[in-house]
DRENDONU-556021 format. One line per 10 residues: number of its first residue (from 1); their letters; for each residue x, y, z of C-alpha. Coordinates in Angstrom, 2 decimals. Example, Ala and Ser with C-alpha at 12.3 -4.5 7.8 and 13.67 -1.06 7.14 Angstrom:
BEGIN
1	as	12.30:-4.50:7.80 ~ 13.67:-1.06:7.14
This chain:
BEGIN
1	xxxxxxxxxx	-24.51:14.82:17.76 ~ -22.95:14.62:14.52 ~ -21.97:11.39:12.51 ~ -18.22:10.63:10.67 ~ -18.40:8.06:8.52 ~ -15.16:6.19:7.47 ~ -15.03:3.67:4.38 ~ -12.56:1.28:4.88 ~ -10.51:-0.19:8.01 ~ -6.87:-1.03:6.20
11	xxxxxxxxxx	-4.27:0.74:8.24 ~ -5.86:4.53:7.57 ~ -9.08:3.94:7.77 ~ -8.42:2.47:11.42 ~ -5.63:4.38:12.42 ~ -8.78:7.41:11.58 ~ -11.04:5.10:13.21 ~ -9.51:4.22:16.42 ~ -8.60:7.80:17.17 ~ -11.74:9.39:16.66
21	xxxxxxxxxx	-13.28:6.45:18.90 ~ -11.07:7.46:21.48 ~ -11.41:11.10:21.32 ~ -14.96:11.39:20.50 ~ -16.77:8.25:20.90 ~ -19.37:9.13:23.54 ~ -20.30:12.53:21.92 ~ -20.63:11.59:18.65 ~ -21.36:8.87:16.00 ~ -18.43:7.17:14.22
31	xxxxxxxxxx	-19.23:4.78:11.41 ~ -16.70:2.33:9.74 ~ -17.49:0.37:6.83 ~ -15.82:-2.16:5.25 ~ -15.88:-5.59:2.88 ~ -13.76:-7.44:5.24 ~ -14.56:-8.19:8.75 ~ -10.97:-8.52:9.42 ~ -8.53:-6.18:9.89 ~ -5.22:-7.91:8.02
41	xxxxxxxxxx	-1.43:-6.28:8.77 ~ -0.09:-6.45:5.93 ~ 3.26:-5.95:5.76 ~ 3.17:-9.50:7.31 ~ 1.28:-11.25:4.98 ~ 4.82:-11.67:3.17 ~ 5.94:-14.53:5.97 ~ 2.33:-16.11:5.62 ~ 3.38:-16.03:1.79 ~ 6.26:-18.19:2.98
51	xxxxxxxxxx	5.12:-20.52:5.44 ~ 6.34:-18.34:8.60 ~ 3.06:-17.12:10.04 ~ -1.05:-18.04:9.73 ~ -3.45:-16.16:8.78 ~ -4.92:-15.94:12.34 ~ -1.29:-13.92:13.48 ~ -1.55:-11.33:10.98 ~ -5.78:-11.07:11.01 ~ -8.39:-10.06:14.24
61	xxxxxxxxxx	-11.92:-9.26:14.07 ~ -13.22:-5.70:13.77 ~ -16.39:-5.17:15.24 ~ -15.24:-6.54:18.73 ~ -12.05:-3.83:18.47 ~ -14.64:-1.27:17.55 ~ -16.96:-2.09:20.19 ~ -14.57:-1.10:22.89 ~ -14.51:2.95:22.08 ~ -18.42:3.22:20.92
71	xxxxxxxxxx	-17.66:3.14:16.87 ~ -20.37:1.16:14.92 ~ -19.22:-1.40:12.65 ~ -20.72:-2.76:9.02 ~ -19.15:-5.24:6.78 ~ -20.21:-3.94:3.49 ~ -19.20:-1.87:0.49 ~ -19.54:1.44:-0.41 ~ -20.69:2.14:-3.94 ~ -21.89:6.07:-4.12
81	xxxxxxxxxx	-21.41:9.03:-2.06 ~ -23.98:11.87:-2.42 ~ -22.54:15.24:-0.78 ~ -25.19:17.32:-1.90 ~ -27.83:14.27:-0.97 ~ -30.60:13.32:-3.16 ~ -33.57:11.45:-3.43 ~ -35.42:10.98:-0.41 ~ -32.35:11.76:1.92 ~ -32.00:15.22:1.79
91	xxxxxxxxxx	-28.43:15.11:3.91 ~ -25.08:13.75:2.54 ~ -24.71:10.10:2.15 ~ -23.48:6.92:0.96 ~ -25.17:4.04:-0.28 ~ -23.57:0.91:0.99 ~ -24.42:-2.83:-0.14 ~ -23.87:-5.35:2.17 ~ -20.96:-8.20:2.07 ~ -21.82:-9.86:5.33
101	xxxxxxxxxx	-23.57:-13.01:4.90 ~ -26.64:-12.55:7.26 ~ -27.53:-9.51:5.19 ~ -25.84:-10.08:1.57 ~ -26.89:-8.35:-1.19 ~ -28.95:-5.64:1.30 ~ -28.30:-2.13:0.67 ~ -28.75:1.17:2.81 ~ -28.05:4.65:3.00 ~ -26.03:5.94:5.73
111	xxxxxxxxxx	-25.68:9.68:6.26 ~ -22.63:11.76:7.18 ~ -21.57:15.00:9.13 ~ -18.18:14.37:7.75 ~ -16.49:11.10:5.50 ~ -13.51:10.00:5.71 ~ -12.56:7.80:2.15 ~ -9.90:5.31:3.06 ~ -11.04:2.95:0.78 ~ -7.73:1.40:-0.21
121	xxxxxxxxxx	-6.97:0.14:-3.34 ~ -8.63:-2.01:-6.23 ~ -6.52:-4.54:-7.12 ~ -6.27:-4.41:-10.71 ~ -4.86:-7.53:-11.87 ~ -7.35:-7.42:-15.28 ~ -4.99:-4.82:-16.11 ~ -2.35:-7.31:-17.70 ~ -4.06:-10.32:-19.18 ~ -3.62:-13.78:-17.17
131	xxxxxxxxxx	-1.76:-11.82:-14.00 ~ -3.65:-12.92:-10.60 ~ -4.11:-16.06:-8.52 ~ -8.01:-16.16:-8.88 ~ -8.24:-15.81:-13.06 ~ -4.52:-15.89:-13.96 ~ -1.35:-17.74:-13.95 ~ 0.97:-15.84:-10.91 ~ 0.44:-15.75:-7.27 ~ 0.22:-12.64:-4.84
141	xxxxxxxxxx	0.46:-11.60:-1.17 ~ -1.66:-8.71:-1.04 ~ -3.86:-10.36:0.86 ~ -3.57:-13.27:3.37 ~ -5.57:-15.49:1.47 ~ -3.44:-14.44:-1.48 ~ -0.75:-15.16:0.16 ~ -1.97:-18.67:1.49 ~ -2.23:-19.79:-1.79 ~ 1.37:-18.55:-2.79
151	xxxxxxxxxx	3.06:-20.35:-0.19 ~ 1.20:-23.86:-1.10 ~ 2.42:-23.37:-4.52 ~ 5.41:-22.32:-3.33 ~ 5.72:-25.63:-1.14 ~ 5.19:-27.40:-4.05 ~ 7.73:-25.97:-6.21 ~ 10.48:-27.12:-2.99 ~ 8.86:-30.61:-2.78 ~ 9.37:-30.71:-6.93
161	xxxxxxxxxx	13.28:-29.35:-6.40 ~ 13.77:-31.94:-3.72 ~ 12.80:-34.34:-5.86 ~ 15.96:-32.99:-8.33 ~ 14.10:-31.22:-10.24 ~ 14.97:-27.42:-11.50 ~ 12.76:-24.26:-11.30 ~ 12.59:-20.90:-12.21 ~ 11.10:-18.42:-9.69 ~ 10.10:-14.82:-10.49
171	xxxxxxxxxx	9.07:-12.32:-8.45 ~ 8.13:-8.32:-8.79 ~ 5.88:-6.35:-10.50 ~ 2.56:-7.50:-12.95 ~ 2.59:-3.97:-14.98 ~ 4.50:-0.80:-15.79 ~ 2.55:1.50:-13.88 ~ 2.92:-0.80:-10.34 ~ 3.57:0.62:-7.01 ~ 4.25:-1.37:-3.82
181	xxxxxxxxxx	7.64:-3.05:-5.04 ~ 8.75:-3.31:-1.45 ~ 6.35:-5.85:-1.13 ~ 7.28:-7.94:-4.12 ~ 11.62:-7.06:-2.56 ~ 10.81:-8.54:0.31 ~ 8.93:-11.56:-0.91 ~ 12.22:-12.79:-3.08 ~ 14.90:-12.93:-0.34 ~ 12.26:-14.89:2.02
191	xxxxxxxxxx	11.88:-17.23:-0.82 ~ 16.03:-16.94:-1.05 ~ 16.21:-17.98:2.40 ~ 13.41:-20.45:2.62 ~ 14.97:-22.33:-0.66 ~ 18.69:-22.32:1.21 ~ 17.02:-23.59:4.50 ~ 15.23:-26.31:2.40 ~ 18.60:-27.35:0.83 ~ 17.17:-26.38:-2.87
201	xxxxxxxxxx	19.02:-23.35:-3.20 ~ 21.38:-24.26:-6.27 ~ 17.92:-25.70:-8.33 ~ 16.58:-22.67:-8.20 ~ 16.71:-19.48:-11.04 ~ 15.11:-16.73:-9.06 ~ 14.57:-13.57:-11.31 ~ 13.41:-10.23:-9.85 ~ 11.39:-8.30:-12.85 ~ 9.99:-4.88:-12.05
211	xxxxxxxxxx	9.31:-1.21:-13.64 ~ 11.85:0.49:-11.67 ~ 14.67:2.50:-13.94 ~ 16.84:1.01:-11.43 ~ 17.02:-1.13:-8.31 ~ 16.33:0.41:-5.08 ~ 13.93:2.91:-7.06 ~ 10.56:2.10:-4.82 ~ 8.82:4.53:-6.55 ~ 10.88:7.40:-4.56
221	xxxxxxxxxx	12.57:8.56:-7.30 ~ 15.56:6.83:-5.73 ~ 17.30:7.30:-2.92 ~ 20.84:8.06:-0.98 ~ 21.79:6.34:2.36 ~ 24.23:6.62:4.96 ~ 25.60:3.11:5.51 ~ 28.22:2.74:7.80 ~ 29.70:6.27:7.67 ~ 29.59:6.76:3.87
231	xxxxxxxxxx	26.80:7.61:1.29 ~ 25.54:5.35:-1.52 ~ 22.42:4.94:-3.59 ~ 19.67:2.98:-3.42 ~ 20.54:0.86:-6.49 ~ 24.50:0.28:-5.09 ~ 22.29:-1.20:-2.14 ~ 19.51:-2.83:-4.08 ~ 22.21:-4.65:-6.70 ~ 24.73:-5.95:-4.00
241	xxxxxxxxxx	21.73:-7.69:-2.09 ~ 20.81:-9.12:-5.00 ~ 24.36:-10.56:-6.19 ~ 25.44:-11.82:-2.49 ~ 22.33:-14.12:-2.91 ~ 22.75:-14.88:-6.96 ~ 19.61:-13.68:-8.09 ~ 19.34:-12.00:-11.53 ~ 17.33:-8.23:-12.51 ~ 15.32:-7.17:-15.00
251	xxxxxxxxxx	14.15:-3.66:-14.51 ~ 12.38:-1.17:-16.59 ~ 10.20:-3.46:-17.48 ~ 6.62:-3.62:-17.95 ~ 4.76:-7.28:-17.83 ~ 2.02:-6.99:-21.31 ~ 1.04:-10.46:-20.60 ~ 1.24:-14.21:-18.37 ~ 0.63:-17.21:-20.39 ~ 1.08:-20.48:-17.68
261	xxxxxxxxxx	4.60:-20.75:-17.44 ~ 5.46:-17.94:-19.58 ~ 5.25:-14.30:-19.48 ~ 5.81:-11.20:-21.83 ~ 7.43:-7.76:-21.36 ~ 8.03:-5.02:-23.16 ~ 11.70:-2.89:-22.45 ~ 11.89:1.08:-22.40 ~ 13.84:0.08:-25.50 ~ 10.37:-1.11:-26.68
271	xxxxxxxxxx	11.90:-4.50:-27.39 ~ 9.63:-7.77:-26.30 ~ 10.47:-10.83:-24.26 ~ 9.46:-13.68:-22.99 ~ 10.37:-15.63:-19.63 ~ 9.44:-18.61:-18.72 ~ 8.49:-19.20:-15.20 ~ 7.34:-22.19:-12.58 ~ 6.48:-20.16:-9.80 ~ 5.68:-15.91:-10.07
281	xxxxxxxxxx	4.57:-13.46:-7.94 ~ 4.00:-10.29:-9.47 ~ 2.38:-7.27:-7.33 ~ -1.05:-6.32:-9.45 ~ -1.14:-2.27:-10.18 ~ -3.37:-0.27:-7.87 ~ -6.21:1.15:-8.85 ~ -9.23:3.32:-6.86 ~ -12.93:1.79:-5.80 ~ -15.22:1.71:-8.01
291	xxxxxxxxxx	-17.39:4.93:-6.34 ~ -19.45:7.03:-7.75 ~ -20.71:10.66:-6.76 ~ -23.91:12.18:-7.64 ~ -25.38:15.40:-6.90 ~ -28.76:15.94:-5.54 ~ -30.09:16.14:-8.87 ~ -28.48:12.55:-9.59 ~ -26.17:14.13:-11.89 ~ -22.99:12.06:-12.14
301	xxxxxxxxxx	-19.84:13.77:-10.63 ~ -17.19:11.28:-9.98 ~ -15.01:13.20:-12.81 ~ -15.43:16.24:-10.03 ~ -14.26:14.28:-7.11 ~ -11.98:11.47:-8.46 ~ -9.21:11.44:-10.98 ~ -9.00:8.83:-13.81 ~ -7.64:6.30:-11.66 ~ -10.11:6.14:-9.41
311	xxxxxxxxxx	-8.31:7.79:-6.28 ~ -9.93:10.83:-4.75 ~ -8.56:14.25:-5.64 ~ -7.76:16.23:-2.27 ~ -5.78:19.77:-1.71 ~ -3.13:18.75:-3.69 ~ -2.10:20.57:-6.92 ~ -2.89:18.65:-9.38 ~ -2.11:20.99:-12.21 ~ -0.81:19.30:-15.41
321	xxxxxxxxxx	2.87:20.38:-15.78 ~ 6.40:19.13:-16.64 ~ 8.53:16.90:-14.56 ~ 10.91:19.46:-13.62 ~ 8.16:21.74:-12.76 ~ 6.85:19.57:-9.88 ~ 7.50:20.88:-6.61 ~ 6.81:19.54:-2.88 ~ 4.34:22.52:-2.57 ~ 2.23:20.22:-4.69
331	xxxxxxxxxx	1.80:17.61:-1.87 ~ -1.64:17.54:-0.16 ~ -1.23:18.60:3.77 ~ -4.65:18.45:4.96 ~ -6.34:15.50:2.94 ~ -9.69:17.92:2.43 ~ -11.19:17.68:-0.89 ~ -11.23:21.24:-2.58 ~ -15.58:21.30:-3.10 ~ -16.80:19.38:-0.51
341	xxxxxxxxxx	-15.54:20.60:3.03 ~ -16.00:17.82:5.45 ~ -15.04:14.63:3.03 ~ -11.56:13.71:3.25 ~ -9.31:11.10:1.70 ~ -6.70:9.09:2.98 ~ -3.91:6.78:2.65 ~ -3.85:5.09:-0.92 ~ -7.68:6.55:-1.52 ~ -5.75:9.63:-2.13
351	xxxxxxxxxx	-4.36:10.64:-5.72 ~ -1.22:11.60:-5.37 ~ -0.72:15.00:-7.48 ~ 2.43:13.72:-9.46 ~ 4.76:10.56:-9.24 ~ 7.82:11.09:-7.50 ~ 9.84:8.82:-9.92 ~ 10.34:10.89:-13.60 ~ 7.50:9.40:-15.43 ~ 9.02:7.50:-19.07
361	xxxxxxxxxx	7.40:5.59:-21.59 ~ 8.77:3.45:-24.11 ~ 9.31:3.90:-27.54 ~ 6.16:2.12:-27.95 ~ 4.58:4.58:-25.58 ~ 3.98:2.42:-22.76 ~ 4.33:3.78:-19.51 ~ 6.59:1.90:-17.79 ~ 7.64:3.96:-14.37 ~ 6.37:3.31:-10.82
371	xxxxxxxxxx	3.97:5.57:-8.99 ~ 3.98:6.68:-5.36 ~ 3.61:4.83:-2.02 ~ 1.73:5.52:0.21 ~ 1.54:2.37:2.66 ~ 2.69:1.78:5.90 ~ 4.09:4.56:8.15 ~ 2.52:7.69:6.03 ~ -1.01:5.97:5.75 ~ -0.74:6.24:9.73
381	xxxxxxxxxx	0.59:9.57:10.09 ~ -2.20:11.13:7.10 ~ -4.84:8.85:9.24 ~ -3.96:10.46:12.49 ~ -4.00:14.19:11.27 ~ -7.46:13.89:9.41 ~ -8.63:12.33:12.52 ~ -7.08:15.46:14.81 ~ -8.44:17.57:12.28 ~ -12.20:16.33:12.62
391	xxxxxxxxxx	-12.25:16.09:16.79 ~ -10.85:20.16:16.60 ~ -14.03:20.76:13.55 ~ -16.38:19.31:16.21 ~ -14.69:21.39:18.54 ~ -15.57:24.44:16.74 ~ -12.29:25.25:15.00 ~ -12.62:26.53:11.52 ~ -8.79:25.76:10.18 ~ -6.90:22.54:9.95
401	xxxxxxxxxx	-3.61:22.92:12.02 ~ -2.52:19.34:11.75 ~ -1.01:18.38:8.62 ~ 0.65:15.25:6.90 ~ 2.45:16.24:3.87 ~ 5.21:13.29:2.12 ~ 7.18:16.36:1.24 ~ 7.63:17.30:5.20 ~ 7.28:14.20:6.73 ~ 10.10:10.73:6.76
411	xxxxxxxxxx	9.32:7.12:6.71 ~ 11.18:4.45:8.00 ~ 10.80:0.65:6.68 ~ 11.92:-2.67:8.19 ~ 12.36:-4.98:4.81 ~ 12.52:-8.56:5.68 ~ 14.98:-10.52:3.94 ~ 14.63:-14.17:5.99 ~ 12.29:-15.07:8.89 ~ 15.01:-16.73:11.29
421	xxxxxxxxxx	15.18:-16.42:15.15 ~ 19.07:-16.77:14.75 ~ 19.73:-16.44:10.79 ~ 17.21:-14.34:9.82 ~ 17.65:-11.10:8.52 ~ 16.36:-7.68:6.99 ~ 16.91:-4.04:5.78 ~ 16.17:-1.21:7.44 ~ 16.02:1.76:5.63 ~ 14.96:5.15:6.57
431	xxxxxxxxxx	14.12:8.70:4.20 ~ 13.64:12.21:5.32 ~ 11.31:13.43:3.90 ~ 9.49:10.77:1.33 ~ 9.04:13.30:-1.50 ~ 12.20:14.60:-2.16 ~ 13.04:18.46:-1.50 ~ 15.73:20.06:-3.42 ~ 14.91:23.23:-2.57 ~ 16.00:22.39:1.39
441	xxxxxxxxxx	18.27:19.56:0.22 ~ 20.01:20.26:-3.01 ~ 22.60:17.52:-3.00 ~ 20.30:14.70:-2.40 ~ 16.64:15.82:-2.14 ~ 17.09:14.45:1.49 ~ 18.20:14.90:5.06 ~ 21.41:12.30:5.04 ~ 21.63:12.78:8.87 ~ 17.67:10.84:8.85
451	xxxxxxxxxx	18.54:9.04:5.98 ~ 19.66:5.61:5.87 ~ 20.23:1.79:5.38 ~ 21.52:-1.42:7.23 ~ 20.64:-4.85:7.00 ~ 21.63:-7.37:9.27 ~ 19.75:-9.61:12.28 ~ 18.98:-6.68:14.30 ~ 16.83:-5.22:11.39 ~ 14.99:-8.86:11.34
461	xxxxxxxxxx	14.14:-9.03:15.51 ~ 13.10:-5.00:14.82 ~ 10.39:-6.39:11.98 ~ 9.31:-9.37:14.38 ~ 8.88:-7.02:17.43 ~ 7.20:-4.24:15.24 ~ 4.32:-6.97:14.10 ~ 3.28:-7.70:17.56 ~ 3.92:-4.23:18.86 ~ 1.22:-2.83:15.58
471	xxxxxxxxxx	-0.68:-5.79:16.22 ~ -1.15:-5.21:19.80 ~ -1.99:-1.36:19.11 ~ -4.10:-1.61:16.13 ~ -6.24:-4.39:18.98 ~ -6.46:-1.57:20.99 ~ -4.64:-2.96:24.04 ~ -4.43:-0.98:26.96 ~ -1.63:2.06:26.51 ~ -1.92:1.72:22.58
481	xxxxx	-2.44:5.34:21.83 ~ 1.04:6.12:23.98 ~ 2.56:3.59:20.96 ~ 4.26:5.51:17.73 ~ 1.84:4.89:14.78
């Protein structure tokens, strides 16, 4: 019997998680661990930012889920991965500390045929002094108690406004190296519509800020879309949204520091400003999990496995070179790190090879540029692969046929822009393939018959059916593996 160990259970770790339990949960051992015992969706945790949904619709517990296909469950962290083993454990393993309260502070060592990192992100909100709801000045939805605590200050700011008074609302991104700006896009036309369906609309400033070059960047390097028989660009798109509903943009910007009420950022022009603020949510930049790796000798290797950031460095080529050098080739496809066979990475535990937006710093040399996504739809599709991958290695197969590249695959995403059953609304977008290819599609760097944008009411029922449909698969209903991840 052989053991796969997966660390972490966001929407990677359990798309990995749930397959393998499926496929080989009564022949072998599968491990998850996580900090949370919840499993959170989190593209929803935007309408629990406004008011919309609880915590309990966008949250379940894991270890009942888990229970249902044989795959053991802890609630705890990793903190060190030996591949080579060491100590008294002469087999690969991670040492774990526990976050569950009836064992706290315990540690253990589990040991692995084959480890799956989906770790996720660290939340790095110390990297801009006074950014954060727990030791700074903004609010976040990155989480749904995050997000909790945005919409009571956000209920607040509408009581105040009712009350005639005026506020100032901005929303985007806490640094120049952010990802994740969909989140933040969405998050400012819910406030929009929650602020016109209070009656407040015309007391409030609401200023998008974010490290884009341009709107409707997303860290794609922009895109083109086919909307309603014609092509435009992402930023055509982006800036029209954004002057139907009288908001103002600041982009290529890079937040250096929040003060309470106030914040600071620096320009690509290298110029510094200030805005002053009653209500902000700015998305923290990511950052990898603290983990180490140490070889049997306990010999520190985490340069070896990880890249500066943090993320784990899998067969991608990550070759220093110029911006117009990068290529699609460069793109993992099989999520296997180059030295250490059966450990794989996924979703945003992954280091991307290159961002796909041209990198630029100011004149100050701050970096101010966003890096890659890698939530929602290709998180699922790289989970699903490494998990077909493993099942045909226990199988006895010695190459990885199923593959999950950003340069071959599309994504499609349902951006709400109002939670109303009859008003609401959102924008559906939809790029072949994420990482552009020039080399197959010189015009654009993408298929325009795959590609493209709408937003409307039909785009908002799409989101609201999508969160139950996930929601029902992710609980492992009966049928969910016939659903499209």
């Amino acid at each position: 019997m052989a053991r796969v160990l997966i660390l972490g259970a966001g929407i990677s770790g359990h798309t990995t998680a749930r397959y393998l339990g499926k496929w080989i949960g009564n022949e072998h051992e599968v491990i998850v661990v996580s900090p949370n015992a919840k499993w959170n969706w989190i593209p929803s945790n935007i309408w629990v930012g406004v008011g919309e949904m609880t915590e309990k619709q966008v949250t379940f517990e894991l270890e009942p889920i888990y229970r249902k296909i044989n795959v053991k469950f802890h609630q705890a962290r990793a903190l060190s991965i030996y591949p080579d083993g060491g100590g008294a454990m002469q087999e690969p393993h991670v040492m774990i500390e526990y976050t569950d309260p009836a064992r706290s502070g315990e540690s253990a060592a589990i040991p692995y045929d084959y480890l799956v990192n989906a770790t996720g992100p660290k939340l790095n909100f110390g990297a801009t002094p006074g950014l954060g709801p727990d030791e700074g000045y903004t609010t976040s939805v990155c989480t749904p108690q995050h997000a909790l605590h945005a919409n009571e200050q956000l209920q607040a700011a509408i009581t105040a406004m009712k009350q005639g008074q005026q506020k100032t609302f901005v929303i985007g991104t806490g640094h120049g190296m952010c990802t994740c700006q969909g989140a933040a896009f969405e998050y400012i036309y819910n406030v929009d519509h929650l602020l016109r369906q209070a009656g407040v609309r015309d007391r409030a400033r609401l200023v998008w800020i974010s490290n884009e070059y341009e709107l409707g960047d997303f860290g794609m390097g922009g895109v083109h879309i086919k909307r309603g028989g014609y092509i435009t660009n992402g930023k055509v798109f982006a800036e029209s949204l954004m002057v139907e509903r009288g908001m103002e943009w600041i982009v290529r910007a890079a937040v250096k520091q929040v003060e309470p009420g106030k914040l600071t950022y620096e320009l690509l022009d290298g110029s510094e400003h200030e805005l002053e603020f009653d209500f902000a949510m700015l998305i923290p930049p990511f950052a990898g999990q603290p983990l180490k790796a140490f070889d049997a000798t306990g010999t520190d290797i985490t340069a070896e496995l990880f890249a500066p950031n943090g993320f784990m460095k899998v067969d991608g080529d990550y070759t220093p070179k110029p911006y117009e050098d990068w290529s699609k080739e460069d793109w993992p496809r099989t999520y296997q790190t180059p030295k250490y066979k059966n450990i794989f990475a996924i979703g945003i535990a992954f280091a991307p090879p290159h961002p796909i937006s041209k990198p630029m710093k100011s004149t100050n040399g701050t970096p101010i540029s966003p890096t890659p996504p890698r939530t929602g739809m290709p998180s699922a599709a790289i989970g699903k692969a490494v998990a077909e991958n493993i099942r045909d290695l226990l199988q006895g197969d010695v190459e990885l046929t199923h593959t999950a590249s950003m340069a071959e695959m599309g994504a499609a995403c349902v951006a709400s822009t109002g939670f109303h059953i009859f008003k609401g609304t959102a924008a559906t977008m939809t790029v072949f393939p994420v990482v552009p290819d020039y080399e197959t599609y010189p015009e654009y760097g993408r298929d325009m018959h795959l590609t493209f944008g709408e937003i409307g009411l039909a785009g908002h029922w799409m989101k609201y059916i999508l969160h139950h449909v996930f929601m029902y698969q992710a609980k492992l209903r009966p049928g969910w593996s016939v659903l499209p991840d």
